[in-house]
Each structure stands twice: as structure tokens, then as C-alpha cells.
LOGUBA-729566 format. One line per 10 residues: their letters; for each residue x, y, z of C-alpha. Coordinates in nm, 2 decimals. Layout:
<pts>
a = X Y Z  ...;
</pts>
This chain:
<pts>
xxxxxxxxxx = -2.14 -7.56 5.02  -2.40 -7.34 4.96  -2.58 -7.08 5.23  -2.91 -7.27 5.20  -2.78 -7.59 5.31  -2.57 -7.40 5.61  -2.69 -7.16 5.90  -2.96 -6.87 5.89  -3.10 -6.65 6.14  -3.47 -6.71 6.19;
xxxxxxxxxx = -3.73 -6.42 6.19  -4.00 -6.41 6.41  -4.12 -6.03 6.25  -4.06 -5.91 5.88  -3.74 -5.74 5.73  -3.87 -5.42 5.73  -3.91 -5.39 6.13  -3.56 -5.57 6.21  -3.41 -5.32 5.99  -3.56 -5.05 6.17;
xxxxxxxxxx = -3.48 -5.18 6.52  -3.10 -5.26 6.44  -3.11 -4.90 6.26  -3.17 -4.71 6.59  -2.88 -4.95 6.79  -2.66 -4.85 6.51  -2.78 -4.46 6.48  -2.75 -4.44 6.89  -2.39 -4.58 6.96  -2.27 -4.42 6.63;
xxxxxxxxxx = -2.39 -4.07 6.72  -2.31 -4.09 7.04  -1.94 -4.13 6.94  -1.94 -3.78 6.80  -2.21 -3.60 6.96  -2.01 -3.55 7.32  -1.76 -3.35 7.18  -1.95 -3.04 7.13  -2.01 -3.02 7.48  -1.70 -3.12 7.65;
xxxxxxxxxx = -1.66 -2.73 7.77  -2.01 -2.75 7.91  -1.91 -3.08 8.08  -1.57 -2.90 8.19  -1.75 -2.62 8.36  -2.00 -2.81 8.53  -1.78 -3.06 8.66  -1.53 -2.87 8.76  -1.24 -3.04 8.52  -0.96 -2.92 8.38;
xxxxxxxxxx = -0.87 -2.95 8.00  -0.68 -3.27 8.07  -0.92 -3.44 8.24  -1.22 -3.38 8.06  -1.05 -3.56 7.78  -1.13 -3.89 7.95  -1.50 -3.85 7.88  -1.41 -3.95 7.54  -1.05 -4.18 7.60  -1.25 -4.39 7.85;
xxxxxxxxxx = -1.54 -4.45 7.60  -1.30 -4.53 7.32  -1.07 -4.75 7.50  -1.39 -4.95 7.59  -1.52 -4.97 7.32  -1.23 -5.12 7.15  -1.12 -5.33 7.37  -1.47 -5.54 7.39  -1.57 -5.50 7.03  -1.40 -5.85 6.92;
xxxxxxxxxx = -1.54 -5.97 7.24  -1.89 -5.96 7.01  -1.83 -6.28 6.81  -1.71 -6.53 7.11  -2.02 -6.37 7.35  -2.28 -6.40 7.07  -2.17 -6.79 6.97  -2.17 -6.89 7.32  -2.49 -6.75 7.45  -2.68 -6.63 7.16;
xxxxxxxxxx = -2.64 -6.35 6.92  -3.04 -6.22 7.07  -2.95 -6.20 7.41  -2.64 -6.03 7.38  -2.79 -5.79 7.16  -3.05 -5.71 7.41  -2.82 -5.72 7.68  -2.59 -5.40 7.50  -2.92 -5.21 7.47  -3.02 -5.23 7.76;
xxxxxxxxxx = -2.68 -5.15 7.90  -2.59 -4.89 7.66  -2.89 -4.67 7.75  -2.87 -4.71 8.11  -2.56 -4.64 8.08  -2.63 -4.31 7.90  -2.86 -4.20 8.13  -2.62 -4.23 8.41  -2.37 -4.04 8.25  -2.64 -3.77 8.22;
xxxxxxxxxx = -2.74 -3.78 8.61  -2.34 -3.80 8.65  -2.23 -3.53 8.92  -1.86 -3.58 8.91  -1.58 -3.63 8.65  -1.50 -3.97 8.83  -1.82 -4.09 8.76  -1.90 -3.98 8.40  -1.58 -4.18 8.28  -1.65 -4.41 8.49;
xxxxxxxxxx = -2.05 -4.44 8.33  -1.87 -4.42 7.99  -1.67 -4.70 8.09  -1.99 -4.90 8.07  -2.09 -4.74 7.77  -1.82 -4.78 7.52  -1.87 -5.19 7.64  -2.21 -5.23 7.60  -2.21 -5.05 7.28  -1.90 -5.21 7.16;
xxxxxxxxxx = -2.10 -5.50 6.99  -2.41 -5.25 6.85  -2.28 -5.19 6.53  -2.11 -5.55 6.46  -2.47 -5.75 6.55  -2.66 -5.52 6.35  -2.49 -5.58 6.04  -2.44 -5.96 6.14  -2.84 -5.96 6.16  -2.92 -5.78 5.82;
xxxxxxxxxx = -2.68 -6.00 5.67  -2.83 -6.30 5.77  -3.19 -6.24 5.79  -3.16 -6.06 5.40  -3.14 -6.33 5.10  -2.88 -6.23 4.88  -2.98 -6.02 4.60  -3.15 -5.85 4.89  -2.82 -5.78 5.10  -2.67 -5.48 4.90;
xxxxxxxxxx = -3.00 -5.24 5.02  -2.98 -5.40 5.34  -2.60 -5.24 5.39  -2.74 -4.93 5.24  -2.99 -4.88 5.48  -2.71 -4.99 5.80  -2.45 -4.78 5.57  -2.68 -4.45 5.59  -2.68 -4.44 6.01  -2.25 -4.55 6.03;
xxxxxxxxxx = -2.20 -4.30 5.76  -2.43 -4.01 5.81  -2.40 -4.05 6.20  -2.05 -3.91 6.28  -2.16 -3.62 6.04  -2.47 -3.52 6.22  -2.34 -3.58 6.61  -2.14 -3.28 6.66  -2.43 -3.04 6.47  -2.69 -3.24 6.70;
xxxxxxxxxx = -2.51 -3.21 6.99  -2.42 -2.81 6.97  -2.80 -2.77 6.91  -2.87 -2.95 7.25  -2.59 -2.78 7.46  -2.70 -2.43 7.30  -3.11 -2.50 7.36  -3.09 -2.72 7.66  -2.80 -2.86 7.86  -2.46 -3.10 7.83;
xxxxxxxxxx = -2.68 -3.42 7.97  -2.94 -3.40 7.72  -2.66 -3.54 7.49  -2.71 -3.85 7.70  -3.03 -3.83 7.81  -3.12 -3.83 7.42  -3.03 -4.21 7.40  -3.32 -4.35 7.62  -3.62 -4.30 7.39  -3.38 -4.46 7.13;
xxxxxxxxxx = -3.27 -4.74 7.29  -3.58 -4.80 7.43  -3.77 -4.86 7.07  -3.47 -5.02 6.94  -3.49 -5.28 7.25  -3.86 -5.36 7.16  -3.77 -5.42 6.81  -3.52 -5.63 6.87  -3.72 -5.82 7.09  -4.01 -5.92 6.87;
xxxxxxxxxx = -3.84 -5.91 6.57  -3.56 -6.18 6.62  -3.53 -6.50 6.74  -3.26 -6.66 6.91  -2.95 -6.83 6.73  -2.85 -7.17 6.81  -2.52 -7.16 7.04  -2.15 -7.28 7.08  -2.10 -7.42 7.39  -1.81 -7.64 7.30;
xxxxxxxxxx = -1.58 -7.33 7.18  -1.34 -7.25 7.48  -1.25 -6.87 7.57  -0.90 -6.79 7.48  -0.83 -6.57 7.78  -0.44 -6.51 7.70  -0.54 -6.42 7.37  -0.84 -6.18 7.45  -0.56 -6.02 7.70  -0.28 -5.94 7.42;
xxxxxxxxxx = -0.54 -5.81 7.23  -0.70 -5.61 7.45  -0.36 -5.45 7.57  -0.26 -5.38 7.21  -0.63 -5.22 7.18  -0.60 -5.01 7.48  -0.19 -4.91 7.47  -0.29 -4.80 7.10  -0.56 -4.64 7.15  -0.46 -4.43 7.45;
xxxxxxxxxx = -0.11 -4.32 7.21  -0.39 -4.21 6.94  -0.59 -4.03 7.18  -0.34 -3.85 7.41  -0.03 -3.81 7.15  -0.14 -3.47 7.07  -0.20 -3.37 7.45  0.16 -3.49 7.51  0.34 -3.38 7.24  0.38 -3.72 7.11;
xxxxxxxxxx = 0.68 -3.97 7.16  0.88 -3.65 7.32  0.61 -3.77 7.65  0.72 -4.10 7.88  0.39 -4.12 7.85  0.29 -4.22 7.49  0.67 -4.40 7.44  0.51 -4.67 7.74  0.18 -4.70 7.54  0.34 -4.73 7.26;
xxxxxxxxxx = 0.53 -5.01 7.38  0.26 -5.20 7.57  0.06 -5.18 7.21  0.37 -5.30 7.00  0.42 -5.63 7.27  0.02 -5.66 7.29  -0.01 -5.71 6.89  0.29 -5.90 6.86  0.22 -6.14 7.15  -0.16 -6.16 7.01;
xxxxxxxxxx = -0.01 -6.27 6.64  0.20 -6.55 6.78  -0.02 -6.71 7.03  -0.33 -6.70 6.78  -0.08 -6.88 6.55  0.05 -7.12 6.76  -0.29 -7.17 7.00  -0.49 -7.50 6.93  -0.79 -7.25 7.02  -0.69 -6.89 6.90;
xxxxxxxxxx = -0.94 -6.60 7.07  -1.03 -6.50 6.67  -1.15 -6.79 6.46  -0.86 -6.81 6.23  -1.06 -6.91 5.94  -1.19 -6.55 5.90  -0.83 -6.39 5.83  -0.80 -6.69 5.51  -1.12 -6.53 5.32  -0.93 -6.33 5.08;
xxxxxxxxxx = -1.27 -6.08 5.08  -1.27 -6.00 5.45  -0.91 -5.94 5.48  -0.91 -5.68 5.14  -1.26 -5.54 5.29  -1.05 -5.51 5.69  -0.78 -5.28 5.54  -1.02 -5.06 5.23  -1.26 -5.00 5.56  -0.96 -4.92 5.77;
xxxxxxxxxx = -0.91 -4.68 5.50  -1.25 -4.56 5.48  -1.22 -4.50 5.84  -0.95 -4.27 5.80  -1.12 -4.00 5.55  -1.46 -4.05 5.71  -1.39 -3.93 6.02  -1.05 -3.74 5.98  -1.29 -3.51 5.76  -1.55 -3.48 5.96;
xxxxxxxxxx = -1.26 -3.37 6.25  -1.09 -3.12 6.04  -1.41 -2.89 5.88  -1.56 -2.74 6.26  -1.24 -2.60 6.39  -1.17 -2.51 6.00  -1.50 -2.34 6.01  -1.54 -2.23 6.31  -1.19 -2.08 6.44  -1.03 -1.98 6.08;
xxxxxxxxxx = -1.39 -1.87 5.92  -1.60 -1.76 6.27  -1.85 -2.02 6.19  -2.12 -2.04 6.47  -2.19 -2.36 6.60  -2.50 -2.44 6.39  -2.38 -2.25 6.04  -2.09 -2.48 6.07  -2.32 -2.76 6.09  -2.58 -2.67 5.83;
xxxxxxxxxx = -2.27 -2.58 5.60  -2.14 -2.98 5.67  -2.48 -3.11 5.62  -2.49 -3.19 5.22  -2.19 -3.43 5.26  -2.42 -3.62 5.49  -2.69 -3.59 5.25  -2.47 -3.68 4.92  -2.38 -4.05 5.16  -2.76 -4.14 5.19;
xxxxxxxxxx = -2.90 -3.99 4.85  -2.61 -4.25 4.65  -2.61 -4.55 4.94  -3.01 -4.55 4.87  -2.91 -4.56 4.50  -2.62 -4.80 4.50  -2.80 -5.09 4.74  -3.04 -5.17 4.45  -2.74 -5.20 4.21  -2.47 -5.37 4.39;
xxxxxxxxxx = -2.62 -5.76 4.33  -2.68 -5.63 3.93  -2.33 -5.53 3.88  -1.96 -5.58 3.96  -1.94 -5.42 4.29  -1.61 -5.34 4.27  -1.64 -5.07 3.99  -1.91 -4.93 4.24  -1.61 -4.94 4.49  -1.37 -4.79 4.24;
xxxxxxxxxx = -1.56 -4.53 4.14  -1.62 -4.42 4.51  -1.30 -4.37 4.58  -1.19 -4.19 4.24  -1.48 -3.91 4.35  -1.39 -3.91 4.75  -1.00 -3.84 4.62  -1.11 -3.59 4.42  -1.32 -3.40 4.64  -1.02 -3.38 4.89;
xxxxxxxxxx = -0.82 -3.30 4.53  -1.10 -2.99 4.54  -1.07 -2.86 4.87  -0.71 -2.84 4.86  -0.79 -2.62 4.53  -1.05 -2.42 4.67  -1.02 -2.41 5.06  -0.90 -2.02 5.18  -0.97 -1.78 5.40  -1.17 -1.60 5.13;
xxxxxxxxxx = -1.38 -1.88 5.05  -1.76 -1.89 5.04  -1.99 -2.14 5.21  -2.08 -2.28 4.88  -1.71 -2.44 4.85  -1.71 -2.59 5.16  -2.07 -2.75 5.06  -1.99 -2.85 4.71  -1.68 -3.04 4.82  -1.85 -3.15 5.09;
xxxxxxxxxx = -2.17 -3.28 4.89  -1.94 -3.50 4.64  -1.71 -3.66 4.89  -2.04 -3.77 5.04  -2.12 -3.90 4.73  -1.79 -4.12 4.73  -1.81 -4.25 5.05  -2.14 -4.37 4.98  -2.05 -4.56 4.66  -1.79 -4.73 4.90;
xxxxxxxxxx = -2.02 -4.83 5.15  -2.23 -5.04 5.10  -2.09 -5.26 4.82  -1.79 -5.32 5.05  -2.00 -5.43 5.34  -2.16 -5.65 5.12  -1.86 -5.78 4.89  -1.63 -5.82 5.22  -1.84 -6.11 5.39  -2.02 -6.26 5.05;
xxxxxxxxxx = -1.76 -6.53 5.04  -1.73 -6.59 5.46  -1.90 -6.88 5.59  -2.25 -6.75 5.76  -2.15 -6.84 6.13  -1.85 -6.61 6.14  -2.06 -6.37 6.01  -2.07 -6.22 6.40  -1.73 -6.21 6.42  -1.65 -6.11 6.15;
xxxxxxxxxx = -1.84 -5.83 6.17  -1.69 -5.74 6.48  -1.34 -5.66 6.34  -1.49 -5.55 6.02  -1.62 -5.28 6.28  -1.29 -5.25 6.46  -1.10 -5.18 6.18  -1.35 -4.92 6.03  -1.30 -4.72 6.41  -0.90 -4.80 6.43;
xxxxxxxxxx = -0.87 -4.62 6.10  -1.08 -4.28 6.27  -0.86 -4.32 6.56  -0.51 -4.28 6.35  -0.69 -4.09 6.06  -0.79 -3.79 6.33  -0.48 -3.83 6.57  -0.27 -3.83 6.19  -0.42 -3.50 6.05  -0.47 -3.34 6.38;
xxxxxxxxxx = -0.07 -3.37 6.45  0.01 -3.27 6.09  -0.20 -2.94 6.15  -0.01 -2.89 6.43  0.35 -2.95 6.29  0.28 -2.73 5.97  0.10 -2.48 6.14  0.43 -2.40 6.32  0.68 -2.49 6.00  0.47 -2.22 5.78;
xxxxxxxxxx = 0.44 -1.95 6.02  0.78 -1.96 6.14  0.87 -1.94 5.72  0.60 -1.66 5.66  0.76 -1.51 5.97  1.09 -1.52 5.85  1.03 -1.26 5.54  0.87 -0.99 5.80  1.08 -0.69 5.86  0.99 -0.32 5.92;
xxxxxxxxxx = 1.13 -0.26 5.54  0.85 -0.49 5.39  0.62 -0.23 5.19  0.31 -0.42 5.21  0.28 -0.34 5.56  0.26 0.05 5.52  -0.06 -0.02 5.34  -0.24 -0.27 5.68  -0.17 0.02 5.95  -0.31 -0.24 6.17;
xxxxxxxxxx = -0.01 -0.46 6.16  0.24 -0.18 6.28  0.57 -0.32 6.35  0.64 -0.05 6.62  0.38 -0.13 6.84  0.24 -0.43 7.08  -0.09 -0.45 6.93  0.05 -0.41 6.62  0.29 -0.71 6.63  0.02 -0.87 6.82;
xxxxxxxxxx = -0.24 -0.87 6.53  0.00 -0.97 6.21  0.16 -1.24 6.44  -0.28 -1.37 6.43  -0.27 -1.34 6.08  -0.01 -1.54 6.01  -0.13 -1.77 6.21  -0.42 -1.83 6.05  -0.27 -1.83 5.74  -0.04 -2.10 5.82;
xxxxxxxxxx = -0.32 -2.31 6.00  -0.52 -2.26 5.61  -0.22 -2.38 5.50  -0.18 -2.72 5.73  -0.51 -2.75 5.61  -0.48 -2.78 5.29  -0.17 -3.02 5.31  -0.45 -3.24 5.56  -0.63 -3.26 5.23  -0.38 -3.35 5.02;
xxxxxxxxxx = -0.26 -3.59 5.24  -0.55 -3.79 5.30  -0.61 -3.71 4.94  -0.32 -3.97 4.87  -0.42 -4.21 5.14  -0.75 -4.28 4.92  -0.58 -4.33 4.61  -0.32 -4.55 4.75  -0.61 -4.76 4.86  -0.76 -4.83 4.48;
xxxxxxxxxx = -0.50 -5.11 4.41  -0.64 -5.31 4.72  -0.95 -5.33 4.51  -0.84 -5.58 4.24  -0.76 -5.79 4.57  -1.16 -5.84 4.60  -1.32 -6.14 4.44  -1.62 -6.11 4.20  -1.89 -6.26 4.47  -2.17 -6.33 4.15;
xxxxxxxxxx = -1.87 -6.49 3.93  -1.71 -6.74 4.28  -2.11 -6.84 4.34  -2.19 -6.94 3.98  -1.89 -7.10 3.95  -1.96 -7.29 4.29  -2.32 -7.33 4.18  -2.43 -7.17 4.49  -2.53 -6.87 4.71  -2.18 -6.85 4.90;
xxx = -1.88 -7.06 4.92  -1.75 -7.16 5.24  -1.35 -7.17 5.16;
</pts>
């Protein structure tokens, strides 16, 4: 069956302006993911928080966040993909500019409750939309264009919002999102028309609740394992159980339920499924990367906030320059040597910085490697968005986008909370070796008569050094770790299905297995 004789979005304005309006919904709930981090001690301080509990400015918005993003599918089929998509803009940015007005720590998290739900389904509907509303040898620049602001954003969040914090204040970083979600919301609304809508498909409650405990207990382990020291806490062993039973309940009732909460067509396209696990991938260096460089930077190197982030900003760069590039080629060639390729050059950037990263580096390292891991990830991009859904029928699309989503931020979630625990762990197992060959007969320190054994500011200052020569070192390790991570990935690609040789031999567009 081909795409022309199933479901398309109609268009009330041209491409041009719905790609710009679903541009800023993606740009504004994907920056907004990274840019509150920066100013969590400005938030601490004015609310009057401890370290603990400031943490739930960003837990809260997570746990949101994925706990209603496969909510995006059901919600859009039964009353239409337009209104919802309104609906989370306009609840997104008032939500944002309460958490600005916020005046205590209750209710910020509270106000980013609401925010991580209404901007759950942002990012899934706007690539739904260009997917549909693009003809097919159009689609690869569309998931360029929607690749540029989920790539690119994480990257520029935390050097926007240190700018803000530095010039202005904490609640500009929320404040920020009305003008955006404002144009975005006007877009939208004369750009698209309404899709037609499900009514007969019931809500699979049971199922939307395993999942959603699974979501949450998982995500609350990721973001509070290294707070708690891991499964040495009650804590994280409880969340880790209550995910565990969540995802297990969730298989077995979707298998077994006449009406599962996730259509279960989508998990028999071959494409989806291969693109689900190469973006949870994808997930993992994107954003484990983008975690690792600041405090690199900035507590190893004595980056300022702004060097750092001028320093990071060729990788970003490097995405867009190549997505920009690969959109126009991905319908003329085999996307999956596009694919390959982008991971060979993202491992081997990571392969780079475990060559050149030390504490007597230059800037210029850190923005060479930088520059061609951006280049990698781009390559990635957008012929996997593309490839993933070119063989799923076009009314999953929505859903399908919305775990395609979900498993893109599940990987950033155990990517960070993976290299961020391995920092920790070898941090300690290197200094305690280095540590171990120190002794007042050691002739190298007679030359440093800073480090003077026989003295508390002298032990003081070599037990600093070799800290932050075992944290270098955790580094690089980080590096090589998720250097293997990505290469592991590149058999998954022969998994993919040549979406131009499955059409011709179909005779059409797309085939609906």
C-alpha cells in the first residue's frame, strides 16, 4: 500500500513556515533541558535550597517529561495531533514563566512538573508534522532542519544560560521561553490543519501505569544514583525495583492485552525498532559529551563560564554545517553508509580526545575534537530520522515518534548518570594508586618545594594535584568508554532496510508491513 493512497497531514500554510514554527517548539523544550543547569546555584541561593533539593528542579522536569512522552501518540489520535500541539505550547510557556515568577522551591518543581508534561510531546509532534507534511525525497532536509535544533540545542543551553545568569538573573532562563513559544504558537496555528481523529481506540490505563512506573523508578535511579552513592542507598535499590516490575509488568500486559497502551504494530517495523536502539545510542554520546567537557573545562582547566562555552561551540557548529549537507543527500544515496560513516568519525573523535585530552592541553584540542564529533553526529542524524520511520505506516507516525524521542532522552539519562559514576569510581581508584608511590624519599618532590611532605599546606596542595590528575585520567577512560559504546553500535546498522530498494520493489512511496 502506498503513502498516497493512505493518510497525510493537510497544510493550510507552506512548508517553509511549518518548519519554522515546529523549529522554535523543538529549539525551546530542547534548550530548556540544558539551559537550567547553569544556574542551579543561582536558584539555590535565592531559594534558599540546599544541594539536595535543588536537584529536583531538574528530576521533577525529567521524570515528567518521560513519563507523558508516549502519552503523545494516544492524545494526538484521539483528539487531534493540532490541538494537542497547541495545547503543549501553550502550556509549556506558561509554564515557564511561572517557574520564573516562582518564589519557593516547592513551587519551581512543582511549575516544572507542568513543564516537563506539556513539553513532553514538543519534539515527537514536530517531527510527526515534518514527516508528514514533506513528500518523500523532500523528508531527508526536513530531519536536517528538526536534526539542527535536537542536536545543536543541548550544546548551546548551558553557554546560553551562564550568559543569562552572569548578565541578568536565574528567571530569565525561563522567562526566555515566552517570546519563543509565543511565535511558535502562531505558527502552528495558521500553518496546520487539523488531523482526522480516533475515537474508537480505548485508553490502556494499566498499561500507561506500568509504563509510567518503569519511566519514573528509572529515571529517578539515573538521576539520584550518584547523590546516593548508588545501590549502597535504600533509596535507588526501591527505584530500581519499582522500574524492573514496571517494565516487566508493561511487556506482559501489552502482549497479552486485546488493546495494548503502544500500538504493537510499531515494535514489528524492523526500521523503527534498529532506529529505537542506534538513537538510544546516539543519546548516550550526545549528551554524555556535552556533560563531561564544562566541569572538564572548567574545574580541571579554570575555564570561565563563557570560554568554556565558546571553546564547545564548533562541535555545535560541525552538527549543522554536515546535517545541512547530508539532508539533500540522504533520498540520492544509501542512507546507511551516511549512518556508517557518522559513527566511524564520532568514535574517532572520542578515539582523539582520549589521545590528546591533558592538563597541558590547548583550547584548540578541545575544539578540533569537538568540531569532528559534531560532524559525526550530524551524518547520524538526520538519515536515521528519516530511514527509521520510511517503512512505518503514516498514522503511527505520532507514536512512533514519540518513543523514537523517548529512547533518544533514555539514552542521555544512562549515558550521563554512566560516565558521571565512572568519573567518580576512577577518580578515587587512580589517586589512591598515584598515592600509593608517594613517600618523603621520592626525588621528584625536592624539585616542587610546594608539595613539602613535612608540612599541612604542603600535603594539602600534592594531595590537589593528584587529584586532578586522576580526575584527567577518569576522563579519558569516559572517552574511551563511550568511544566503544559507538562502535559496538555499527553492526545494528546492517539491521536497517534500504527504504529506496523496499519502495521500488513495492512499487510505491512506503510499504505498510
Amino acid at each position: 500500500m502506498s503513502e498516497a493512497a493512505g493518510w497525510r497531514a493537510p497544510l493550510l500554510g507552506n512548508r517553509f513556515l511549518v518548519a519554522v514554527a515546529t523549529m522554535l517548539a523543538t529549539v525551546m523544550q530542547v534548550i530548556d533541558q540544558t539551559i537550567a543547569n547553569v544556574a542551579l546555584p543561582h536558584m539555590q541561593g535565592g531559594l534558599a535550597a540546599t544541594q539536595d533539593q535543588i536537584t529536583w528542579v531538574l528530576t521533577s522536569y525529567i521524570i515528567a517529561a518521560a513519563i507523558a512522552m508516549p502519552l503523545t501518540g494516544w492524545l494526538s489520535g484521539r483528539f487531534g495531533r493540532k490541538r494537542i500541539f497547541l495545547l503543549s505550547v501553550v502550556g509549556f510557556t506558561i509554564a515557564s514563566g511561572c517557574c520564573g515568577a516562582a518564589q519557593s522551591l516547592n513551587q519551581i518543581v512543582i511549575f516544572r512538573l507542568l513543564q516537563g508534561v506539556c513539553g513532553a510531546a514538543l519534539v515527537p509532534l514536530s517531527q510527526a508534522v515534518l514527516l508528514d507534511v514533506f513528500p518523500r525525497e523532500q523528508r531527508g532536509s526536513a530531519m536536517a532542519l528538526w536534526g539542527v535544533g535536537i542536536m545543536v540545542g543541548p550544546i548551546l543551553g548551558p553557554t546560553l544560560g551562564g550568559y543569562i545568569t552572569d548578565n541578568w538573573d536565574w528567571r530569565w532562563v525561563f522567562y526566555i521561553n515566552l517570546p519563543v513559544g509565543l511565535l511558535a504558537w502562531l505558527g502552528i496555528a495558521v500553518s496546520i490543519e487539523e488531523t482526522a481523529r480516533d475515537r474508537d481506540r480505548p485508553f490502556d490505563f494499566f498499561g500507561f501505569a506500568m509504563l509510567s512506573l518503569g519511566m519514573g523508578g528509572l529515571q529517578m535511579m539515573l538521576d539520584r544514583g550518584e547523590l546516593k552513592d548508588w545501590f549502597s542507598s535504600l533509596e535507588i535499590r526501591i527505584e530500581a525495583a519499582l522500574a524492573a516490575l514496571g517494565f516487566y509488568t508493561f511487556a506482559v500486559h501489552s502482549a497479552t492485552a486485546r488493546h495494548p497502551f503502544l500500538h504493537p504494530q510499531i515494535f514489528r517495523d524492523r526500521n523503527l525498532v534498529t532506529g529505537l536502539v542506534v538513537s538510544f545510542v546516539v543519546g548516550i554520546v550526545l549528551l554524555a559529551s556535552v556533560a563531561l567537557l564544562p566541569p572538564l573545562l572548567q574545574g580541571l582547566m579554570d575555564y570561565p563560564v563563557m570560554t568554556t562555552g565558546m571553546v564547545m561551540a564548533p562541535r555545535g557548529i560541525g552538527t549543522a554545517i554536515v546535517m545541512v549537507i547530508a539532508g539533500r543527500f540522504v533520498q540520492r544515496t544509501d542512507a546507511r553508509w551516511m549512518i556508517l560513516a557518522g559513527f566511524l568519525l564520532t568514535a574517532y573523535s572520542l578515539w582523539d580526545m582520549a589521545q590528546r585530552f591533558s592538563l597541558q592541553m590547548d583550547s584548540w584540542s578541545v575544539i578540533w575534537t569537538g568540531f569532528i564529533q559534531g560532524l559525526g553526529l550530524g551524518l547520524i542524524f538526520p538519515p536515521l530520522s528519516t530511514i527509521a520511520f520510511a517503512t512505518l505506516p503514516p498514522t503511527l507516525r505520532t507514536e512512533g515518534a514519540g518513543i523514537f524521542t523517548l529512547a533518544r532522552s533514555l539514552g542521555s539519562s544512562v549515558g550521563v548518570s554512566i560516565v558521571m559514576a565512572m568519573l567518580t569510581v576512577n577518580t578515587q581508584v587512580v589517586h589512591a594508586s598515584v598515592a600509593a608511590h608517594i613517600t618523603p624519599f621520592l626525588h621528584r618532590l625536592a624539585l616542587a618545594p610546594l608539595w613539602n611532605l613535612h608540612s599541612t599546606a604542603g600535603i594539602a596542595a600534592l594531595n590537589l594535584e593528584v587529584t586532578r590528575q586522576a580526575a584527567m585520567v577518569a576522563y579519558v577512560d569516559d572517552f574511551i568508554l563511550m568511544m566503544v559504546v559507538t562502535l559496538a553500535a555499527v553492526p545494528l546498522i546492517a539491521l536497517l532496510r534500504n527504504p529506496r530498494r523496499v519502495a521500488a520493489a513495492a512499487g510505491a512511496d512506503v510499504v505498510l508491513d
